[in-house]
N, C-alpha and C positions, 0 to 999 in steps of 0.2 A: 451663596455658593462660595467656595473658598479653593484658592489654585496652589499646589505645592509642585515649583518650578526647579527644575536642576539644571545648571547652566555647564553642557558636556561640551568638551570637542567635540566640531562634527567631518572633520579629516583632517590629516595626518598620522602622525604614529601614534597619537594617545587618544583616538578618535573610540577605537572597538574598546577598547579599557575602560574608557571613562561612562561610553553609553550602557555598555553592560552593568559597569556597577551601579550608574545612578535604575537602571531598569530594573535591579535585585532590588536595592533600596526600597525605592516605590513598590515592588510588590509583595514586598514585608510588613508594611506597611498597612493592618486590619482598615483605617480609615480614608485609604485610599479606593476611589470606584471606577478608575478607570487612567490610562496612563494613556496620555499623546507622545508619539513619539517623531518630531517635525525638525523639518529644516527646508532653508530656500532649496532654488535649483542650484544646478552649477553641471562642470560636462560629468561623463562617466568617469572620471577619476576621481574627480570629489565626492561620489556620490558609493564609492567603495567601501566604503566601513558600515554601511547600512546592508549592504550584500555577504558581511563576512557571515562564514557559517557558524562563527563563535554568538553573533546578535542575532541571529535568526534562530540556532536554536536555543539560546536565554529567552527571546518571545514565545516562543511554541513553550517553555515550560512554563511561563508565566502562569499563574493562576486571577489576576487579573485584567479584565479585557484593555486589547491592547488597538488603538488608532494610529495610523502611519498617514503619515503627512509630510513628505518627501520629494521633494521640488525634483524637477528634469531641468536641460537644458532646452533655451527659447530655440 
């Protein structure tokens, strides 16, 4: 098995930028089968860039399947 890892912001201001491009990347990508797309918890304002409607709908176009693994607050 072999992992192709892209190290995004995951909030701030270059958080939706960067997950989106590394998410086009990878699904450009014929030899990729599947993208994870993770991060710990943290409260609801950390966890905003995974809610923007620019990365949500980059995964809806994706053509390949996509895992979210997106921490909450304890």
């Amino acid at each position: 098995m072999r992992f192709d890892i892209r190290n995004t912001a995951v909030q701030g201001v270059n958080a939706v930028a960067e997950v989106m491009a590394a998410l086009r990347e990878l699904d450009a990508n014929p030899d990729i089968d599947v993208i994870i797309i993770a991060r710990g918890g943290g409260d609801f304002q950390h966890l905003l860039a995974f809610s923007d409607e620019r990365v949500v709908r980059a995964a809806a176009a994706a053509t390949t399947p996509i895992i979210s693994a997106i921490g909450h607050e304890a």
